[in-house]
N, C-alpha and C positions, 0 to 999 in steps of 0.2 A: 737274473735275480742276484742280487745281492749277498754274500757269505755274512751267517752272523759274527763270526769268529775267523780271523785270517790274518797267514803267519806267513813275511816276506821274507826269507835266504835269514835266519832269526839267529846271531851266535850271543854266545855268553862266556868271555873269559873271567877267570880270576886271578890274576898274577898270568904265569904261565901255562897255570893249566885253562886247555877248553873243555868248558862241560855241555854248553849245547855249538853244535857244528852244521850250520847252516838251513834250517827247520822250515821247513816250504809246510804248512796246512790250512787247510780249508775247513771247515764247519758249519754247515748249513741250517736254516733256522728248522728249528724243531726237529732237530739229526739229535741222535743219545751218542754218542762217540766215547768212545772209551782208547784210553794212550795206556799202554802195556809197556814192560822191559823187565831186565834184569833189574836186581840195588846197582845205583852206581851208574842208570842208565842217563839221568838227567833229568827226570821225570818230575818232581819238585822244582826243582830250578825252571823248570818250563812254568810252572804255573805259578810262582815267582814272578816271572819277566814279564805274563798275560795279565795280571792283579795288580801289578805297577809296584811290587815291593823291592824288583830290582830293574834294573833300565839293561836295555840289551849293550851288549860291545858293538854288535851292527845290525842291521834289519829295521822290521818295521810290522808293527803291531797294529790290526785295525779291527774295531766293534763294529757294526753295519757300515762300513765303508770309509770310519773314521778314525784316526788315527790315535791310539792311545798310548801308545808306546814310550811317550817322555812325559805321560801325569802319574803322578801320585798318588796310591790305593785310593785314598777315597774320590777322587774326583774320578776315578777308574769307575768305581761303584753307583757315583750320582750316575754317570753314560751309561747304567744297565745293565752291571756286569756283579757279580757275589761269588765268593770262593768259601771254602769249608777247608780248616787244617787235618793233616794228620795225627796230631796233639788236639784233643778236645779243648777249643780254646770260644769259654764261655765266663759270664761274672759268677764264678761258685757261693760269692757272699749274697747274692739277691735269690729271689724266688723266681720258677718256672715262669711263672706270669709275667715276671717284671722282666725277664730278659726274654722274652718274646715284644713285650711292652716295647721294648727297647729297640728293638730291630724294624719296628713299625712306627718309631716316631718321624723319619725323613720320610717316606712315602704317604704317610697320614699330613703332610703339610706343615708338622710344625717347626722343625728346623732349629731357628735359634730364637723362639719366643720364650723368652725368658720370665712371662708374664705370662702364662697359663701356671694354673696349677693342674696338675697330670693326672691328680685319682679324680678329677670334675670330667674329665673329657669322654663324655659318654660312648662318641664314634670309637674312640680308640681303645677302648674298655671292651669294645662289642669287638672290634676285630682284632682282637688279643685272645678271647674269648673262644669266638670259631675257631681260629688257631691252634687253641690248645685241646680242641676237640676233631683237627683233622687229623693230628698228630697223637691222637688218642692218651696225651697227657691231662686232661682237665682231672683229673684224683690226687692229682700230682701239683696243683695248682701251686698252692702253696709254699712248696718241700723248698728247701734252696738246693742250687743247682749242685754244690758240692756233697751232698746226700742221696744221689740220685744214682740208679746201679749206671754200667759201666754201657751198657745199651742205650740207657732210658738219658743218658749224656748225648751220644752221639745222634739221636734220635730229634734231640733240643736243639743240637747244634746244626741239626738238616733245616730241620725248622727255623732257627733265626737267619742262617744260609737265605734261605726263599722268602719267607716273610714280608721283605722289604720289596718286593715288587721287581728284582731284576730279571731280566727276560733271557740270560745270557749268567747259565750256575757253574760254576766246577766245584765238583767234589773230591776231595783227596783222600781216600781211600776208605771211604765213608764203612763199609762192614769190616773193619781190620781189627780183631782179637773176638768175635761173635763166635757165639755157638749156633750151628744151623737152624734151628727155630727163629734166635735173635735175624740171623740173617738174612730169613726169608720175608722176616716180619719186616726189616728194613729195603727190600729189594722192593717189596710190594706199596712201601711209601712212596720211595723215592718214584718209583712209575706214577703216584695218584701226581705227588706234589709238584713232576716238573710236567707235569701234561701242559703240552700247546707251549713249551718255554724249550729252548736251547741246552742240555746240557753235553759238559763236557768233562769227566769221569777219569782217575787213575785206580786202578783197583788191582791187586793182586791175585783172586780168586777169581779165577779164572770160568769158575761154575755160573758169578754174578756177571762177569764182562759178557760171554756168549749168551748170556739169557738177556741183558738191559740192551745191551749196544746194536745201533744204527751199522755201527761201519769203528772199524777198532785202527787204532795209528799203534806200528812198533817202533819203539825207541829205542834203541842201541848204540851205547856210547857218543849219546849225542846228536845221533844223524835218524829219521826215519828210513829204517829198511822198508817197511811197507804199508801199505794204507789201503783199506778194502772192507770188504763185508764178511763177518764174523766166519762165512764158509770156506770165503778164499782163503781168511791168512789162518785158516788151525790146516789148509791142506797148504802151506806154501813153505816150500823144504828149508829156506835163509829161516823161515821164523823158527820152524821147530828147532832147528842146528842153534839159535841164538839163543833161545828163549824157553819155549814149552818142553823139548827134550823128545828123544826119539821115544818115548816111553807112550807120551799125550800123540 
């Protein structure tokens, strides 16, 4: 079978510095994975070089088997692939609707019809609609996105994340500044919204990673130390020395 995500000998320099050092991984369809590290591990720049916003120094990047490695995000995107920042980055001047609206107009067909008018289009009204009801925003319909608490953003942004139909998500640290209620309420979306889809997850709460993830990658200084099932790497001594601390 085919890996939906997969990462060949993967570097990234910038000048003289290297920030990813040689990155062998796999990800299997409908695997939850979760990439851990320290700050400073590389971990951003990995999902960078996978979204197409930076082009690797050497390697080779493939979606089901195909090479993405020298397109450009969006044509990253059309091949079935959606990422989520660590900076909520949403249109704060439109309403909930409309940037959900917005994340379902390539998937709904219409591209660059410049000749629809968009509040007629009943299909994509209706599935804007469920949308904003699986995400438990439809009260919210209206609100614009820059009036939204600090949850109820990240929450939107899962949401136009997935919306668009890619089969292949990463999130970037999707519960980062939540209070445990918030966080749980996000841990139990993101289980509903990537069911039967591919994701691939960096998270620093380590509570979220052992509870979502398939199989966790550690990243340190660029290189993965280890790659395994949430049981092996919290008992595997490199990680704790690197990473979780002799404490965890």
């Amino acid at each position: 079978m085919t890996s939906a995500l997969t990462l060949t000998d993967v570097h990234k320099s910038f000048g003289a510095a290297q920030i990813i050092r040689g990155v062998n991984l796999a990800v299997e369809p409908g695997e939850r994975h979760a990439i851990i590290g320290p700050n400073g591990a590389g971990k951003s720049t990995l999902f960078n070089l996978i979204s197409g916003r930076y082009l690797p120094s050497r390697g080779e990047i493939s979606l089901h088997g195909e090479k993405i490695s020298d397109l450009p995000p969006y044509k990253v995107n059309r091949k079935g692939l959606s990422r989520s920042f660590q900076i909520t980055n949403l249109f704060h001047n439109m309403t909930v609707f409309e940037n959900l609206r917005c994340s379902l107009l390539w998937a709904q067909g219409y591209k660059y019809s410049f000749w629809h008018l968009i509040g007629r289009q009943t299909g994509l009204t209706e599935a804007t609609e469920q949308w904003l009801e699986r995400l438990g925003l439809e009260k919210r319909r209206d609100v614009q996105a820059s009036l939204l608490t600090y949850a109820e953003q990240r929450t939107l942004e899962i949401g136009t994340t997935i919306a668009g139909g890619a089969d292949v998500v990463l999130l970037d640290e999707p519960t980062a500044g939540m209070g445990l209620s918030e966080r749980d309420h996000a841990m139990r979306l993101i289980r509903e919204v990537t069911r039967d889809k591919t994701l691939l997850i960096v998270e620093h709460d380590m509570s979220v990673v052992f509870e979502l993830a398939d199989r966790i990658s550690v990243l340190v200084y660029g290189e993965v130390i280890a790659s395994d099932t949430p049981d092996a790497v919290r008992g595997n001594a490199a990680v704790q020395e690197a990473y979780l601390g002799e404490a965890h």
